[in-house]
C-alpha positions as semicolon CSV with decimal commas, in nm:
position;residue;x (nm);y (nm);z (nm)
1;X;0,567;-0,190;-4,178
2;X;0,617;-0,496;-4,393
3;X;0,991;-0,533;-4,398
4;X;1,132;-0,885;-4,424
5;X;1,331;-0,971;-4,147
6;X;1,664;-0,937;-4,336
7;X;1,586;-0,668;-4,505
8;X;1,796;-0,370;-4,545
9;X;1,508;-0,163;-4,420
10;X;1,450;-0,386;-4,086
11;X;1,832;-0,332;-3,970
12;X;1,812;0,035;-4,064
13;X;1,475;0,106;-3,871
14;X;1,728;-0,049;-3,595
15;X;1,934;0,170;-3,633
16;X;1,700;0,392;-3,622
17;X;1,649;0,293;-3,270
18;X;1,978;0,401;-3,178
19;X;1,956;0,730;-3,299
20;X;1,662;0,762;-3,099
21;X;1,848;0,673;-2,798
22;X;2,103;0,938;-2,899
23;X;1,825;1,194;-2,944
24;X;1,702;1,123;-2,600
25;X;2,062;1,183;-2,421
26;X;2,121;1,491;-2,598
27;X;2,338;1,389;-2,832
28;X;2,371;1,440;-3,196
29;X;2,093;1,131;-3,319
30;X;2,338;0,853;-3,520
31;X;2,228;0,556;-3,489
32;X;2,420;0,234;-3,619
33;X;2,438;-0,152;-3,629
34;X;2,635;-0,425;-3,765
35;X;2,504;-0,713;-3,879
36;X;2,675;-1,042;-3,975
37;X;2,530;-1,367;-4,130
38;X;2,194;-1,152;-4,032
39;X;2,257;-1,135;-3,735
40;X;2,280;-0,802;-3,554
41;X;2,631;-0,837;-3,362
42;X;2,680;-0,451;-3,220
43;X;2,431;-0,153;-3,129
44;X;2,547;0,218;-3,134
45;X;2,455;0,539;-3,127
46;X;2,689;0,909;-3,055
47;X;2,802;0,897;-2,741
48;X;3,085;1,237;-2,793
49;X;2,901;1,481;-2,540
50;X;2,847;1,179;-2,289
51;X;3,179;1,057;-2,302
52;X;3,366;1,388;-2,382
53;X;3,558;1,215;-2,696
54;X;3,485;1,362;-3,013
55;X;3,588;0,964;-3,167
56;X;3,296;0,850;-2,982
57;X;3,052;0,892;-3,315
58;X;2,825;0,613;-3,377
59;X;2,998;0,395;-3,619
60;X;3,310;0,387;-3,444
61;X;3,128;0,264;-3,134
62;X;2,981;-0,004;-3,339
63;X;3,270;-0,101;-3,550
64;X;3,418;-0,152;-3,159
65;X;3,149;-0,358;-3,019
66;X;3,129;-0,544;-3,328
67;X;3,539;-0,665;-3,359
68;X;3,513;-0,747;-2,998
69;X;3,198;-0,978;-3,039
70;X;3,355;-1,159;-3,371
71;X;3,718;-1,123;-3,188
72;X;3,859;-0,981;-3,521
73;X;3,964;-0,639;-3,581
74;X;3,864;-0,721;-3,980
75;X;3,466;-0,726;-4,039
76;X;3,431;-0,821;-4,408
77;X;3,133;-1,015;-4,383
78;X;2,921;-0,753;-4,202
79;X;2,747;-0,497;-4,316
80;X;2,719;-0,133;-4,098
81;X;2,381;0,029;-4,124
82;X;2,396;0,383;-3,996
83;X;2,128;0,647;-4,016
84;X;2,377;0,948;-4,190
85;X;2,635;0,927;-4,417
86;X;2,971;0,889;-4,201
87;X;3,224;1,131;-4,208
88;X;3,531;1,148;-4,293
89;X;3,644;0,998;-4,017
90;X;3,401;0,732;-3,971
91;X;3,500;0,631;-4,327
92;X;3,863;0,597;-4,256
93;X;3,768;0,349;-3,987
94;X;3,562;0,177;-4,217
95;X;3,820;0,130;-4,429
96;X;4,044;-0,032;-4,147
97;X;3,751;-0,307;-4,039
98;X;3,752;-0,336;-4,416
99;X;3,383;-0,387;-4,363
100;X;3,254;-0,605;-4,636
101;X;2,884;-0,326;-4,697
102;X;2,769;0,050;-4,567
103;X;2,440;0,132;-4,598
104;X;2,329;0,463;-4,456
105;X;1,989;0,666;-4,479
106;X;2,053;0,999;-4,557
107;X;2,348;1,247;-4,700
108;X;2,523;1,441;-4,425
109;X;2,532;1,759;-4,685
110;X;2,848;1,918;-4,448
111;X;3,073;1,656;-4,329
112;X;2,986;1,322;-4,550
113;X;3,253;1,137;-4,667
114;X;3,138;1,163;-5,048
115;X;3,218;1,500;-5,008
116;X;3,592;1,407;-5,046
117;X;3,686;1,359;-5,401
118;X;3,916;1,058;-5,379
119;X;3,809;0,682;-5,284
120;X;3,782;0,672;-4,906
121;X;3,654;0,309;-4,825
122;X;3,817;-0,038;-4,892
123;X;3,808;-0,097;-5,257
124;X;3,583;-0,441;-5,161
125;X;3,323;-0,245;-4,979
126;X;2,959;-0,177;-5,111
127;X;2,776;0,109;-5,002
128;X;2,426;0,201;-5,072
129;X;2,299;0,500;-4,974
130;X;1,910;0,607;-4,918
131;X;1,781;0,383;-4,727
132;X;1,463;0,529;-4,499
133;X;1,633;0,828;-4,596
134;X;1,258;1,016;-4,506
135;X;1,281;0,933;-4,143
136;X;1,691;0,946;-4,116
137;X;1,632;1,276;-4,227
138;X;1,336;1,382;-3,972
139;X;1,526;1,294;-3,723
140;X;1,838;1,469;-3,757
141;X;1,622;1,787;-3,852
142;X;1,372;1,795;-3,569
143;X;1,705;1,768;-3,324
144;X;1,847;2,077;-3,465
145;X;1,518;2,252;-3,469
146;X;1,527;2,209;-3,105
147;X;1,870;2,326;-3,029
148;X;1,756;2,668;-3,231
């Protein structure tokens, strides 16, 4: 593939990897990561149907694993990569980690949190958006086809 190890496009084809896991289980395919000082420091992916929690979205099982590994509810110097735009909800936890950088792959058209027309994350995050966005997408799309 040619990514750089630290590249943006290495931890979101990680991420990627989650979703897949997700996808296998039955469950909605959201896959996430944190990294830290490049260094990938929690793996996620939706776990609602499996666990019965509606909470239990990717993201928040990352942001989680990740506060427990660092042993600090804050993560500014990490940055989540997540396969779809988080929700609304998702955001609003974001905002609490004050997570230092989003990136996600592709728009979540229904639920994203951009669809909200007031500033949702901590003022000191960065978000990108886009990234593998092609195969984010494919994912999500051929899971739904399924369920049809």
């Amino acid at each position: 593939m040619g990514w750089s190890v630290f590249s943006d496009e290495y931890f979101m084809n990680e991420a990627l990897k989650e979703a897949q896991k997700a996808f296998d289980i039955g469950e909605v395919p959201v896959g996430a990561v944190v990294v830290c000082n490049n260094r990938i420091v929690a793996r996620a992916h939706n776990l609602t149907e499996t666990l019965h929690d509606v909470t239990a979205h990717a993201e928040m099982q990352a942001f989680t694993a990740a506060a427990d590994y660092l042993n600090s509810k804050y993560l500014h110097d990490c940055t989540l990569y997540v396969t779809v735009e988080p929700c609304l909800m998702c955001a609003g936890g974001a905002y609490w980690t004050q997570i230092g950088r989003i990136v996600y792959g592709t728009d979540d058209e229904k639920r994203g949190f951009s669809k909200i027309k007031m500033p949702v994350l901590h003022p000191a995050t960065q978000l990108k958006k886009g990234v593998l966005a092609e195969a984010c997408s494919r994912l999500m799309t051929r899971f739904f086809q399924q369920r049809r």
